[in-house]
C-alpha positions as CSV (number, residue, x, y, z in Angstrom):
1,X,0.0,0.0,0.0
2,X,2.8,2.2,0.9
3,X,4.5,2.0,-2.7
4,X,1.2,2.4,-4.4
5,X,0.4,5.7,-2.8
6,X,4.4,6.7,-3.6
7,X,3.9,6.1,-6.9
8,X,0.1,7.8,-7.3
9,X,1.9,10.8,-5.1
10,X,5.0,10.7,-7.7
11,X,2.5,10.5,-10.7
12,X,0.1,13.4,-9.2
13,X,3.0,15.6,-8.8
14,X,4.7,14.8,-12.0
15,X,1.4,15.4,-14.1
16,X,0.7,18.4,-12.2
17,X,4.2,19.7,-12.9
18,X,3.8,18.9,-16.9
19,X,0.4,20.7,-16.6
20,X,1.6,24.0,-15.4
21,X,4.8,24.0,-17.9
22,X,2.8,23.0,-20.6
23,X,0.4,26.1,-19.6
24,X,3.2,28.6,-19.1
25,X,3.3,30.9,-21.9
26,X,-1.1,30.8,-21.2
27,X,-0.3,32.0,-18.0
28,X,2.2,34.3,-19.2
29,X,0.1,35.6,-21.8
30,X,-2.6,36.7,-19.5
31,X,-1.0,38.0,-17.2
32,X,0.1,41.1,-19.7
33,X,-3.5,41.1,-21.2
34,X,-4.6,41.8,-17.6
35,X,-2.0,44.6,-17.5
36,X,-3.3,46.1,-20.8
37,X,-6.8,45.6,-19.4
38,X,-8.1,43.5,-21.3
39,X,-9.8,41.1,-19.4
40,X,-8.3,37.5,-19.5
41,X,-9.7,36.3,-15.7
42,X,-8.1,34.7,-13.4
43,X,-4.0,34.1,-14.6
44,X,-3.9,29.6,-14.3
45,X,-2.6,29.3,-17.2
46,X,-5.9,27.6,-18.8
47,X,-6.8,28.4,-22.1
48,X,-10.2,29.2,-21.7
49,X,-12.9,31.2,-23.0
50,X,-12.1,34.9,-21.7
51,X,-8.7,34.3,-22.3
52,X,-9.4,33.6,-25.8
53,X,-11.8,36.3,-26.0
54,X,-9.4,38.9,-24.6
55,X,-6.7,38.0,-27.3
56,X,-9.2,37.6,-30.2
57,X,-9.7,41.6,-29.2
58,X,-6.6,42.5,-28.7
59,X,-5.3,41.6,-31.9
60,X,-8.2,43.5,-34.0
61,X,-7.2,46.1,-32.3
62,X,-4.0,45.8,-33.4
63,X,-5.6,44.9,-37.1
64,X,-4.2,41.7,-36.6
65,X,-6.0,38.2,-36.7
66,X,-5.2,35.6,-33.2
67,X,-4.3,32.4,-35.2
68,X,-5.9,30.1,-31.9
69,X,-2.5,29.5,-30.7
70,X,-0.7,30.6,-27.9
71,X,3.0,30.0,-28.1
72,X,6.3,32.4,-28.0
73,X,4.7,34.5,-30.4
74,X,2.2,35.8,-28.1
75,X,4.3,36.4,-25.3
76,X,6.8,38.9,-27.9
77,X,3.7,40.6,-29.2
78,X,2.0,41.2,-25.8
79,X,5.2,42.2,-24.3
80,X,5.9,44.9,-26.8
81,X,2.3,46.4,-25.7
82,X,3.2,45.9,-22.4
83,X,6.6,47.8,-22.8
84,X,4.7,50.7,-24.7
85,X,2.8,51.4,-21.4
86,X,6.6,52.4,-19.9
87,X,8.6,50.7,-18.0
88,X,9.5,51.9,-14.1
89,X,13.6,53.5,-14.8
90,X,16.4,51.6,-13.0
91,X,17.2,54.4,-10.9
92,X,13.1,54.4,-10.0
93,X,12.7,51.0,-9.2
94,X,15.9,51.1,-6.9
95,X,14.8,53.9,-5.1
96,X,11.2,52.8,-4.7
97,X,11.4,49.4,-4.2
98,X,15.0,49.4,-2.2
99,X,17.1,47.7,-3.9
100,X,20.9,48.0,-4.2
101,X,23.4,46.2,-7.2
102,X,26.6,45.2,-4.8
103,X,28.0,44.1,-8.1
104,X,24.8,41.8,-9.4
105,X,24.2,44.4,-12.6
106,X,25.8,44.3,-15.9
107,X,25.2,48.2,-17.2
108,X,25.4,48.6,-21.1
109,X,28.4,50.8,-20.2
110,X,30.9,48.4,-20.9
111,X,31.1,49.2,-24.7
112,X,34.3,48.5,-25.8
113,X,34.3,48.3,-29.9
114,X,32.4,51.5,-31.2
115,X,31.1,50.1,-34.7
116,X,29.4,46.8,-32.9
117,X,25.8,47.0,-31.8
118,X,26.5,44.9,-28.4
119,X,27.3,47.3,-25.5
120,X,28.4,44.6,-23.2
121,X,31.5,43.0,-23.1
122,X,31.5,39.1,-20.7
123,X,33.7,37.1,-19.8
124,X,33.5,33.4,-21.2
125,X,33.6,30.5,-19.5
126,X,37.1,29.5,-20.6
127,X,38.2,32.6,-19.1
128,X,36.0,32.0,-15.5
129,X,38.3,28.1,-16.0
130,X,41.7,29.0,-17.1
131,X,42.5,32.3,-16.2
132,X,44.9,31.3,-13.4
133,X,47.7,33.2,-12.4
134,X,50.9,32.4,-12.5
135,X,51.4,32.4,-8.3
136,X,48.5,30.8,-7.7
137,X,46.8,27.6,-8.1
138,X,43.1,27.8,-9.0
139,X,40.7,25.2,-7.6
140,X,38.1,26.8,-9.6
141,X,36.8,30.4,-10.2
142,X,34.2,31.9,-7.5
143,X,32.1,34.4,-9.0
144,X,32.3,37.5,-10.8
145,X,31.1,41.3,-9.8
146,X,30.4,44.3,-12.0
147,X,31.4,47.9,-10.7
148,X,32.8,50.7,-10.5
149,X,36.8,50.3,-9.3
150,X,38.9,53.2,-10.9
151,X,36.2,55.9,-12.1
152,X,36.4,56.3,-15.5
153,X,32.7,56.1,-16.3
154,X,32.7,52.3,-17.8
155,X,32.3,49.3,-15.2
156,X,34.9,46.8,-14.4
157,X,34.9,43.5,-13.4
158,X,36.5,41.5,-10.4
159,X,36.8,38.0,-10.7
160,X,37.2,35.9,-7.5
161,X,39.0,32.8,-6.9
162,X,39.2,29.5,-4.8
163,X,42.4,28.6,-4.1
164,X,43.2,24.5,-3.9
165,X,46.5,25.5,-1.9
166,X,48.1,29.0,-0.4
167,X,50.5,30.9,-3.1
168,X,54.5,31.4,-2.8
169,X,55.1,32.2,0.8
170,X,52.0,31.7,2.6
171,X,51.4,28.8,5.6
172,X,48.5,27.3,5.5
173,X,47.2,28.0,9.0
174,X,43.7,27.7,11.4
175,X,42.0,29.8,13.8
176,X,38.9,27.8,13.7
177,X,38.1,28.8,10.2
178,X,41.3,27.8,6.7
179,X,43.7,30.9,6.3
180,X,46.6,31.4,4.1
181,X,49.2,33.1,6.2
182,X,51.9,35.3,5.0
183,X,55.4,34.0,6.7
184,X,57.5,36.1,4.3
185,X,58.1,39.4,2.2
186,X,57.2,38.0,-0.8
187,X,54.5,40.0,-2.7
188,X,51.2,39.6,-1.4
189,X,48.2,38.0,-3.1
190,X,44.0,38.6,-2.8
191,X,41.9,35.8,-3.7
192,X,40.2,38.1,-6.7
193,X,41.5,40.0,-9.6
194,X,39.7,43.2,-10.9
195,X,40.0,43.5,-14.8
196,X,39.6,47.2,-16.8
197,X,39.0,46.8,-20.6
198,X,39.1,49.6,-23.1
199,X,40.1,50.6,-26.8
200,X,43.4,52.0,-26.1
201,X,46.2,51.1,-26.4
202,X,47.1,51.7,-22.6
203,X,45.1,51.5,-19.9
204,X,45.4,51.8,-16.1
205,X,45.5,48.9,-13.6
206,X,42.6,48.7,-11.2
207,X,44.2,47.4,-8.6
208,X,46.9,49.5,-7.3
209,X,48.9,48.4,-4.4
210,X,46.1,46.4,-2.3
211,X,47.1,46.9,1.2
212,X,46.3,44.4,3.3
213,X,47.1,42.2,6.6
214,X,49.1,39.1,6.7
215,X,46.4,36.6,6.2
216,X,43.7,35.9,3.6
217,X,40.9,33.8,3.2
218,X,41.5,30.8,0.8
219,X,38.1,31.9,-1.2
220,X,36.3,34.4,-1.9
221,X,32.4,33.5,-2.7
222,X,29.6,35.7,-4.5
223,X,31.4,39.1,-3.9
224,X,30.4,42.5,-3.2
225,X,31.1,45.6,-5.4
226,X,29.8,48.8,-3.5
227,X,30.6,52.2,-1.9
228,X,30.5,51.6,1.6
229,X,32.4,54.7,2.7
230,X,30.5,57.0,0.1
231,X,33.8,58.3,-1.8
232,X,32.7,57.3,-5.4
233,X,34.9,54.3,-5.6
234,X,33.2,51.0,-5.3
235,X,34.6,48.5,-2.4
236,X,35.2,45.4,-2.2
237,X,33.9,43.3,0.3
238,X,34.7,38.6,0.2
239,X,32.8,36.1,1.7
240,X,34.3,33.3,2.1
241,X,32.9,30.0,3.0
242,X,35.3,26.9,2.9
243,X,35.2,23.0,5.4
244,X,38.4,22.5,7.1
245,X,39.8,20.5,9.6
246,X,41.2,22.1,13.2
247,X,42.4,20.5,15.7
248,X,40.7,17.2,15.2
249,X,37.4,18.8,14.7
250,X,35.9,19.7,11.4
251,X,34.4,23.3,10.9
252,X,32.5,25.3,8.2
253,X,33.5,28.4,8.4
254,X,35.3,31.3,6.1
255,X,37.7,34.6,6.7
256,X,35.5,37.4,4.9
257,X,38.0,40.2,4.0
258,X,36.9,44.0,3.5
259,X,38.8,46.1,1.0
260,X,37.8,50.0,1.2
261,X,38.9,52.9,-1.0
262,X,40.6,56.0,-0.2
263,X,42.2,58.8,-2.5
264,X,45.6,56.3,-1.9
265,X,44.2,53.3,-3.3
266,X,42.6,50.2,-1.4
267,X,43.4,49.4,2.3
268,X,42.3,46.1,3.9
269,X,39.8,47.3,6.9
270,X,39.4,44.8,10.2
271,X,35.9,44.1,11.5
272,X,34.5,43.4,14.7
273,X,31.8,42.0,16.7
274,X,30.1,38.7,16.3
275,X,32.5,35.8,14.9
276,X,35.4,38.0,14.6
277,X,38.9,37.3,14.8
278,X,40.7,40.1,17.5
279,X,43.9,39.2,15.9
280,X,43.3,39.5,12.2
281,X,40.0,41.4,12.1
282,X,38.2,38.4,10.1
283,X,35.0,37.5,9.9
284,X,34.8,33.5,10.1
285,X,31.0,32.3,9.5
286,X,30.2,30.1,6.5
287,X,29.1,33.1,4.2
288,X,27.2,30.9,1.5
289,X,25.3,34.0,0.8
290,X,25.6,37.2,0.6
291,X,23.5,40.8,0.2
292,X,23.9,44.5,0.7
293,X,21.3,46.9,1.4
294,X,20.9,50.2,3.9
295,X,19.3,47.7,6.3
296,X,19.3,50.2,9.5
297,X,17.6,53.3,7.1
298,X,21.2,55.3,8.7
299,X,22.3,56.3,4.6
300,X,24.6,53.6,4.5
301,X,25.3,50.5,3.1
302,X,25.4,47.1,5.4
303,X,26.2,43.9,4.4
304,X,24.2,40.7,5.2
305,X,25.5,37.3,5.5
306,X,23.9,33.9,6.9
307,X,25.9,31.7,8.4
308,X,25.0,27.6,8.2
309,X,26.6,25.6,10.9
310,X,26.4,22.3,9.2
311,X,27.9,20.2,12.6
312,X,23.9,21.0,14.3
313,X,21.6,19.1,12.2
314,X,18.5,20.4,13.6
315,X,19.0,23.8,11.3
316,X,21.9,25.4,12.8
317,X,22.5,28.6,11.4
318,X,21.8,32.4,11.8
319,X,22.0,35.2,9.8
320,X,24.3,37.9,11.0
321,X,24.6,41.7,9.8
322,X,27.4,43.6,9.0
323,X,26.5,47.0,10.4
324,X,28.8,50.2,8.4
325,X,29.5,53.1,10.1
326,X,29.3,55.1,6.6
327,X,33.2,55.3,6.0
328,X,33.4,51.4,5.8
329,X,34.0,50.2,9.1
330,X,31.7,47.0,10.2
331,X,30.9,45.9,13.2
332,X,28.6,42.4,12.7
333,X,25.7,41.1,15.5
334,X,23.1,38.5,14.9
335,X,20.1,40.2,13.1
336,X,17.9,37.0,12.3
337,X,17.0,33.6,13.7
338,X,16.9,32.0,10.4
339,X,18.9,29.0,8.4
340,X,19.9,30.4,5.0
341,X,21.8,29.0,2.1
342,X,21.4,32.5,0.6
343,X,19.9,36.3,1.1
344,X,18.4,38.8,-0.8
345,X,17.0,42.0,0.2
346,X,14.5,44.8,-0.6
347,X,10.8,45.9,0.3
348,X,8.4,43.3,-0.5
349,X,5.6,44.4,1.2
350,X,5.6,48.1,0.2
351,X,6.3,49.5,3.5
352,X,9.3,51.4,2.9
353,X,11.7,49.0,5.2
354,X,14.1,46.7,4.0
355,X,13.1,42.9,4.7
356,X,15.3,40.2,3.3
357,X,14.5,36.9,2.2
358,X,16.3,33.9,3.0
359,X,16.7,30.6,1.3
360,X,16.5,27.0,3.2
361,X,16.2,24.1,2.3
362,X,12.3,21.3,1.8
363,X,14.2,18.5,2.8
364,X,12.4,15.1,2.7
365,X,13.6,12.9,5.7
366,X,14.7,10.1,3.4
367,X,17.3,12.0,1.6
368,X,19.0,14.7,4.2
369,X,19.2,14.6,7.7
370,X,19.5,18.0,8.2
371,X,15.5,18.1,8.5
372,X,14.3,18.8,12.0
373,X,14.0,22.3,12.1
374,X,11.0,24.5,11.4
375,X,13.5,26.9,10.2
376,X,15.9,25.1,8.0
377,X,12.8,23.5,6.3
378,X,11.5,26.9,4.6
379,X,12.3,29.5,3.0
380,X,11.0,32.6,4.1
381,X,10.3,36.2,4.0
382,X,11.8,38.0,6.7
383,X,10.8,41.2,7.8
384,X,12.7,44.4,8.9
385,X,12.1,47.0,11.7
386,X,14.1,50.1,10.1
387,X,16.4,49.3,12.3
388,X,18.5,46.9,11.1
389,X,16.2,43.5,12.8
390,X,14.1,41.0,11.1
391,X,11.5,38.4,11.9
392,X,10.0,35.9,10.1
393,X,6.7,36.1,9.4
394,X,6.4,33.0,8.0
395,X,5.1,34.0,4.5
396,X,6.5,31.0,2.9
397,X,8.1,30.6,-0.6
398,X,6.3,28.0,-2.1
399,X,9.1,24.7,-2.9
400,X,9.6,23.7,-6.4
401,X,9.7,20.4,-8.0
402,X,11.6,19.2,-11.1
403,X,8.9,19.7,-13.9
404,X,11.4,18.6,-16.8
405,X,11.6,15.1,-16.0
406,X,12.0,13.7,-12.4
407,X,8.9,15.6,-10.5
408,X,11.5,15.3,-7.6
409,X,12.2,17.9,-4.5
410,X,14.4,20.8,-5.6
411,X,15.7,21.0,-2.3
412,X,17.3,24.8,-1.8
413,X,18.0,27.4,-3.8
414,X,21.5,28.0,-4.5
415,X,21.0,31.4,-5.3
416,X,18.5,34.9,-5.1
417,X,18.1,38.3,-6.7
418,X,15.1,40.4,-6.6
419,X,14.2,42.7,-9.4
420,X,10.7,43.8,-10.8
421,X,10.9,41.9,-13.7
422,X,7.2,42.6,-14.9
423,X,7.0,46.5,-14.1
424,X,4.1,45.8,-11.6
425,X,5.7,48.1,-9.1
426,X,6.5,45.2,-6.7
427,X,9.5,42.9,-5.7
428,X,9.4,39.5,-7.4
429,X,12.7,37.2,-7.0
430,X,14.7,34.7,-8.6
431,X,17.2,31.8,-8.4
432,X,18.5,28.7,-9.4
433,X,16.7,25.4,-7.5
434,X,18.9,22.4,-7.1
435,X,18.2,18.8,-5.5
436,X,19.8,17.6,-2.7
437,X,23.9,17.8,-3.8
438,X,23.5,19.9,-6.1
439,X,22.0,17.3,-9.0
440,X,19.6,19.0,-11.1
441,X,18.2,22.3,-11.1
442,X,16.1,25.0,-12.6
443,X,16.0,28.3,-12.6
444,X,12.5,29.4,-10.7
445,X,10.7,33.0,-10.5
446,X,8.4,33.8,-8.3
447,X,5.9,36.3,-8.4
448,X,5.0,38.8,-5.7
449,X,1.5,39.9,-5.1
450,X,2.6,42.7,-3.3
451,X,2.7,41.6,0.1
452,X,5.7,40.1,0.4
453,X,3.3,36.2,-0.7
454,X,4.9,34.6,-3.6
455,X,4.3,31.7,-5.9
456,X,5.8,30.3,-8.7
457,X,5.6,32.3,-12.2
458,X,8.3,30.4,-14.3
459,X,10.5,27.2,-14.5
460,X,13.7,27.4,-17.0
461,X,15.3,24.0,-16.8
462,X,19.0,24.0,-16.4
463,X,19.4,20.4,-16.4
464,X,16.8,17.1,-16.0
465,X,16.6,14.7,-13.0
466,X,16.5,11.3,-13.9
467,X,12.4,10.0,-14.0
468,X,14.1,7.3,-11.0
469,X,14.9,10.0,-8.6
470,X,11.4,9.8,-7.0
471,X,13.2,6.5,-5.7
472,X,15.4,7.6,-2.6
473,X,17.2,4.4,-3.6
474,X,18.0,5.3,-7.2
475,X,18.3,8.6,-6.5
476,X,20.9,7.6,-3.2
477,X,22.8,5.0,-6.3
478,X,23.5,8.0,-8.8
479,X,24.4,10.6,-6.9
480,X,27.2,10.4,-4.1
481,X,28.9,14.1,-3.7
482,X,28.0,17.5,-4.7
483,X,30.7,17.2,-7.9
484,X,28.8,15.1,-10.2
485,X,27.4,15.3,-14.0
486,X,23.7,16.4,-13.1
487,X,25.4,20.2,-11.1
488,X,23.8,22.7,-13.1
489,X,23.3,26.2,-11.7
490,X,23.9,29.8,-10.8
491,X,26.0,30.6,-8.4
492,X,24.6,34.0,-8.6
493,X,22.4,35.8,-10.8
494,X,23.7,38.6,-12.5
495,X,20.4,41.7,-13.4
496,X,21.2,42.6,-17.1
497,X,18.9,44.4,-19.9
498,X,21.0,42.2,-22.2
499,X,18.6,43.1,-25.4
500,X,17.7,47.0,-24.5
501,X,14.4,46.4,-24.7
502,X,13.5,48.1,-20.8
503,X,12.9,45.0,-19.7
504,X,15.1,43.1,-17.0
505,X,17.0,40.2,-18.0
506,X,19.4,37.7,-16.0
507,X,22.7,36.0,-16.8
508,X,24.1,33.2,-15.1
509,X,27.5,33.7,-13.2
510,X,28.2,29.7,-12.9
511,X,30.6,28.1,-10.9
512,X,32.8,25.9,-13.3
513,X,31.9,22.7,-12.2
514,X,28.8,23.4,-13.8
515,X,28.0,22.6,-17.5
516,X,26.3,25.3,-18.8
517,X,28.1,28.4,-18.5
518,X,27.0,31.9,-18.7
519,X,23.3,31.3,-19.9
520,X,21.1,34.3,-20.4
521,X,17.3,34.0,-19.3
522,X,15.6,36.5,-21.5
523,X,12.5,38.1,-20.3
524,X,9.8,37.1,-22.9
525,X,7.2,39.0,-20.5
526,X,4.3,38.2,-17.9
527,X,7.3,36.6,-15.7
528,X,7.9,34.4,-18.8
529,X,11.3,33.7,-19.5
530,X,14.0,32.1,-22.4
531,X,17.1,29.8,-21.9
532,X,19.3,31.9,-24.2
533,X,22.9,29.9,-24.9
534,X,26.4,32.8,-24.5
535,X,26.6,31.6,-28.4
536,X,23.2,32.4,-29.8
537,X,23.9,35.8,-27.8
538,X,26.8,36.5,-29.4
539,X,25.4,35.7,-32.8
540,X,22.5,37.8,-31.8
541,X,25.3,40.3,-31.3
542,X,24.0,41.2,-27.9
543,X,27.0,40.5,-26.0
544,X,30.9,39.8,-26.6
545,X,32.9,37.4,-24.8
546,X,36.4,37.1,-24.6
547,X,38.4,34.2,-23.1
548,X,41.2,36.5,-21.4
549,X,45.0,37.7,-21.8
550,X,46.9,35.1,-21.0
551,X,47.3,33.3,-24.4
552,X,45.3,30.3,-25.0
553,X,44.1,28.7,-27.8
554,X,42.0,31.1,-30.1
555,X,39.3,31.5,-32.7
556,X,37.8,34.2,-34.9
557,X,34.9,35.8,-32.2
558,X,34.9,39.4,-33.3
559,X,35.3,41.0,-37.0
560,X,36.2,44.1,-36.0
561,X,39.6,45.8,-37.6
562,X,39.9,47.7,-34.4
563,X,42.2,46.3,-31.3
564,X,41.0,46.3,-27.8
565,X,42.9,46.4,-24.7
566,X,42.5,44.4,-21.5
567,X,44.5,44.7,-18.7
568,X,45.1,42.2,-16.4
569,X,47.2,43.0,-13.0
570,X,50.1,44.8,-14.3
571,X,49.7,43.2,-17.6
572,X,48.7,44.5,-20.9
573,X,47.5,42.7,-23.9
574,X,46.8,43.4,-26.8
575,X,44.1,41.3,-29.0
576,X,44.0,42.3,-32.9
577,X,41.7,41.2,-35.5
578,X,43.9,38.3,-36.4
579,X,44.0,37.1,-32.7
580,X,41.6,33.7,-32.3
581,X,39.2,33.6,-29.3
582,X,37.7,30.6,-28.7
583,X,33.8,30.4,-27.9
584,X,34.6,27.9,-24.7
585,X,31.4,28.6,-23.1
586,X,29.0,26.4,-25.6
587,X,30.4,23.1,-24.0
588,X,32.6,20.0,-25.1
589,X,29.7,19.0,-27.4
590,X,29.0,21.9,-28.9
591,X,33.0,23.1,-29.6
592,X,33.6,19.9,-31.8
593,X,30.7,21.6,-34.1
594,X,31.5,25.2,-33.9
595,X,33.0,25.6,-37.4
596,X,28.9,24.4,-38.5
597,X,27.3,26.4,-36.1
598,X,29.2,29.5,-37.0
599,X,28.4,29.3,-40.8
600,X,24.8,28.7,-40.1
């Protein structure tokens, strides 16, 4: 009896699932006719009567003829309607909604080639892969963060690494928490590299003579790009999160390192308070995730981290604030009683305070044992008291399941942003949903009705579960560490208007573990979105990639007669016409076939 009401639960959920993919661009579709008032009822995503009516009308009023059949093309020509009615400003929605960037948006200011119609200028993966330096071995690359780091009007880019082992003098040493300790006067190293590019022929270095303390934290996850101490210059501020074994024990833990500008250059600032070390001035929670946002209403900018403490299995974890003193000092307290693999922040409830919302996990018992807390379970809207507080009012987000194949539990989301992504004048958020270790995963939106209740608007698959993974046993066969060949996600989202067409886009900033980076999900309207591949971009000629300076294998990318410039550290290289840059974010598959793809 048990197994057959498994497999009828499996089956429900699977069919349901199919049901409201199969329905999404319906749902999608009424949604904007709602918006342009005509009346489509109730937004489920059933193609019934007065949704048929309302687009029957609203195509003779457009002198056009509704062909019975609602597909992509509806969504494009709704959403061009919808765009006509204006679109909130950035600037507008920021302010009104309170939102801040921390290095999460990709302006079109990066145009680097004058004569080419993309403004924006990414890296590819094979740069986010092999872009090592010379002093330092790279486990893998972090994350990236778009900002502004020397001034001159176009935004740079900081890349951040992991490092497998400490550079050229450094000791490998413990304070609870992995550090790389400098033990000589060898030149000192960061765990990130900031990157300028332009069309000349020279071009400054961003980072000039980083000062900073004898220790460093071995990663540097998800960072933060903003101006804490309000003197124009974007900071830089590093979680880290990282396992490690002290002293027979086993902690999760991380050395988060604060970099603040001055008229000199950058100088490493020591925090205090809560999980500080006295000696080095470095945070040490397991900073998975990471936001910024004026969460005290003082005019400043704070920074927000949860940390998970993975040895409690009954949800430990809190989520701990890193209060600025408006030139970039921090001091860091507990601000929320809440498990979070990751934050995000804003006003979803339209009160004017900041809330944040913070990511759990839905574990089912038979897969994870860390399952016995209320608040590890969900994730949940938190809300703020202006003064830099939050408690959780429980308003849920709903869990997602995998609709593209297994039906099973996405179990967390790895990562969140918030954006208005259908000009509705409220918060909606997104981020990629992954099973338990990782295998899996799509990208989920959820739409906000305006008091701070969401539910699900969209499902972009990343990659399929296997149909078996309803079985804990199958599922517990394939899958035995969070490094296997179902990862797929984002390890943060990255806000980008990648087409110009006022409407908010999203690019994936992937670990490289993962198999699918730098993905675009185009906004096709009504909280409808497109899996866009880095290549069809590119041949869209929204977007440029390069692979970086250091001289690996190349291919034709870019027609352009003009050189460009990027600088990286001290470096300076210049890429010609002739030069070959490889498109190595399309994946092993694709790359044996560009030569075809490209002359399609």
């Amino acid at each position: 009896m048990k197994i057959i009401k498994t497999l009828v639960l499996a089956l429900f959920i699977f069919f349901q699932s199919m049901v409201a993919n199969s329905n999404s661009y319906v749902r999608g579709s009424q949604y904007m006719l709602n918006q342009l008032g005509y009346a489509a009822g109730t937004e489920d995503g059933i193609k019934g009567k007065n949704t048929i009516k309302a687009l029957t009308k609203y195509y003779a009023d457009n002198n056009k003829v509704f062909d019975g059949t609602i597909d992509d093309n509806e969504l494009i020509e709704l959403k061009t309607s919808v765009i006509s009615l204006g679109i909130p400003k950035i600037e507008e929605t920021k302010n009104k909604l309170k939102v801040h960037f921390f290095g999460n948006f990709i302006s079109n200011q990066s145009k680097i080639i004058p004569d080419s119609n993309s403004p924006y200028f990414l890296p590819s993966d094979l740069f986010q892969r092999k872009n090592a330096s010379e002093n330092i071995e790279v486990f893998y690359i972090n994350h990236m963060a778009f900002g502004n780091l020397n001034n001159d009007g176009r935004q740079d880019l900081l890349m951040s690494y992991e490092m497998e082992v400490c550079p050229d003098g450094y000791t490998l040493t413990s304070i609870g928490v992995p550090l790389c300790e400098l033990k000589s006067d060898n030149d000192r190293y960061l765990n990130f590299t900031a990157f300028s590019v332009s069309i000349n022929e020279r071009d400054e270095t961003i980072i000039n003579d980083f000062e900073h303390n004898t220790s460093m934290g071995r990663n540097c996850q998800r960072p933060v790009l903003a101006d804490f101490n309000n003197d124009g210059i974007d900071d830089v501020y590093c979680p880290s999160a990282f396992g490690h074994t002290y002293k027979g024990k086993f902690y999760h833990g991380g050395a988060d390192i604060v970099f603040i500008s001055n008229d000199k250059g950058w100088k490493h600032v020591k925090e205090k308070g809560a999980f500080v070390d006295k000696k080095t001035g470095l945070y040490q929670g397991f900073s998975h995730g990471v936001t910024a946002n004026d969460i005290d209403h003082d005019g400043d900018l704070d920074v927000v981290t949860p940390h998970i403490k993975w040895e409690n299995t009954k949800g430990g974890g809190k989520i701990y604030c890193h209060f600025n003193d408006g030139a970039g000092n921090f001091t860091v307290k507990q601000c929320a009683d809440q498990f979070a693999f990751a934050v995000t922040s804003g006003d979803y409830n339209g009160d004017g305070i900041v809330d944040l919302i913070a990511s759990g996990g839905w574990f089912e018992k038979k897969l994870y044992s860390h399952n016995s807390s209320k608040k590890h379970n969900n994730t949940v809207v938190l809300f703020g008291d202006g003064k830099g507080s939050f408690k959780t009012g429980w308003k849920k987000i709903p869990p997602a399941y995998d609709i593209y194949g297994s039906g099973y539990l996405l179990s967390h989301i790895v990562d969140l942003v918030s954006w208005d992504f259908d000009g509705d004048g409220d918060l909606d958020i997104a981020g990629t949903t992954v099973g338990p270790l990782y295998a899996g995963g799509t990208h989920t939106i959820w739409s906000n009705n305006g008091e701070g209740k969401f539910t699900i608007a969209d499902q972009i698959p990343m990659i399929s579960g296997k149909k078996s993974w309803t079985s804990v046993k199958a599922w517990k066969k394939d899958i035995k560490s969070e490094s296997n060949r179902w990862n797929s996600y984002c390890g943060s989202t990255k806000l980008i208007d990648v087409n110009n067409d006022g409407m908010m886009d999203m690019y994936c900033d992937t670990p490289t573990q993962d198999k699918h980076g730098g993905w675009i999900f185009l906004n096709m309207g009504g909280l409808q979105f497109k899996k866009i591949s880095p290549f069809n971009a590119w041949r869209k000629e929204w977007t440029i990639y390069y692979t970086g300076p250091t001289g690996y294998s190349f291919q034709d990318f870019e027609k352009s007669s003009k050189s460009w410039v990027l600088t990286f550290l001290n470096k300076t290289i210049i890429i010609d016409e002739k030069s070959k840059i490889i498109d190595g974010f399309i994946g092993a598959i694709k790359r044996k076939s560009f030569n075809k793809l490209k002359n399609n």
